[in-house]
N, C-alpha and C positions, 0 to 999 in steps of 0.2 A: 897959445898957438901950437899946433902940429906941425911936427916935419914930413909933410908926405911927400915921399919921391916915389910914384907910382909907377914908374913909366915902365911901361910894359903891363903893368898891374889891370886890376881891376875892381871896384870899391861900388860896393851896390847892387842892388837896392837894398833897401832899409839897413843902414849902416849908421853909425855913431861911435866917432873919433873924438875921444877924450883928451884935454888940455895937455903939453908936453908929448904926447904920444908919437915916437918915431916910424917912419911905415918906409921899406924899401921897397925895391924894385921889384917886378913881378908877382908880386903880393895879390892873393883875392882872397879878398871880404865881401860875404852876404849875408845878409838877416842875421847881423852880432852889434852886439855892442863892445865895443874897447876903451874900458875905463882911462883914466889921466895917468902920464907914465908910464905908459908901457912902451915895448920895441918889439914891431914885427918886423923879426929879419926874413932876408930877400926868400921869394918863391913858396913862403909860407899859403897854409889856406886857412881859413877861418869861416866857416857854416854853423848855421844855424846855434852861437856860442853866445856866450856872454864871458868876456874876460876882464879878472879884476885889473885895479892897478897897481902899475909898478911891476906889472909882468914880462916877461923875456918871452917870447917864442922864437925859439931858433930856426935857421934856416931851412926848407923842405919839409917843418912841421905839419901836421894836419889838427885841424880839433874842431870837429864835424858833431854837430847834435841831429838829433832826429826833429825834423820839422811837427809839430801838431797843427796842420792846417785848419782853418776855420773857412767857408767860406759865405761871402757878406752878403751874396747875392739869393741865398738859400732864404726861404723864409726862413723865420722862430730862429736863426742862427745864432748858437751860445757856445762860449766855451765850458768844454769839460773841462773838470779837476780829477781825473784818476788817480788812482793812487799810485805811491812813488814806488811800489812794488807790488808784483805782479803772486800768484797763490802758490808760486816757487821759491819763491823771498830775491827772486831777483827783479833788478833795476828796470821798470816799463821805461820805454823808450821813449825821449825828452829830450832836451836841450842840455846841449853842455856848458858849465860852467867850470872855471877856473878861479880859484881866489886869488885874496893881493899876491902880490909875491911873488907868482910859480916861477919857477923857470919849465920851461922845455928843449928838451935838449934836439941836437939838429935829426931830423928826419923821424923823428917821434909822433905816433897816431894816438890821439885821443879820443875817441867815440862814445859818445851818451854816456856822461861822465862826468860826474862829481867832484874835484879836488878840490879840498882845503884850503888855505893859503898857507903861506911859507915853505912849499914842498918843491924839489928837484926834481922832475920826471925823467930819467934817464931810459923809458922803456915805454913801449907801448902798450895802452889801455882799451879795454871795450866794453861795457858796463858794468862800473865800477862807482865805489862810493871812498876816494881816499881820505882817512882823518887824518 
């Protein structure tokens, strides 16, 4: 079971709230998944992520991927697989993930963005690959 205390918040669409997972007030989740374990504290936002578990995101955080829209109604509609770097050696723009573990610290921006688990983000990110 999840502790969601929403209020004020906002959870949706396409959202997945992981077993144990604490969610405070003001909180918006869209198109992420939030593994089992974790705590989104208050006023956080969470787009287009995927966050492992047993992750911390502190309050005010953000950790925003870039959407790859599909859309269903197109004929032949498929997804691409681009590569996860673009002919500069930098990061194409995707969806963020977070491994087990992270913390985030309060009002920290994570954008299209890779982290490891076991890491403490004390700063903000913007296409990044942290090991």
């Amino acid at each position: 079971s999840s502790g969601i205390n929403a209020e004020y918040g906002v959870l949706g669409p396409n959202v997945t709230i992981g077993a144990n997972t604490v969610v405070r007030d003001g909180v918006r989740i869209k198109h992420a998944i939030v593994l089992d374990g974790c705590t989104i504290e208050s006023h956080a936002c969470i787009l287009y992520s995927v966050i492992g578990g047993g992750t911390n995101v502190g309050p005010w955080a953000r950790i925003e991927g870039i959407p790859n829209n599909v859309n269903p109604n197109q004929p032949f509609a498929h997804v691409t697989n681009p590569s996860t770097f673009n002919e500069e050696g930098k990061l194409n723009p995707n969806i963020t993930v977070l491994g087990h573990n992270t913390s985030i610290s309060k009002g920290t921006m994570v954008l299209n963005s890779i982290i490891l688990p076991y890491k403490d983000i004390g700063h903000s990110y913007k296409n990044v690959i942290l090991l």
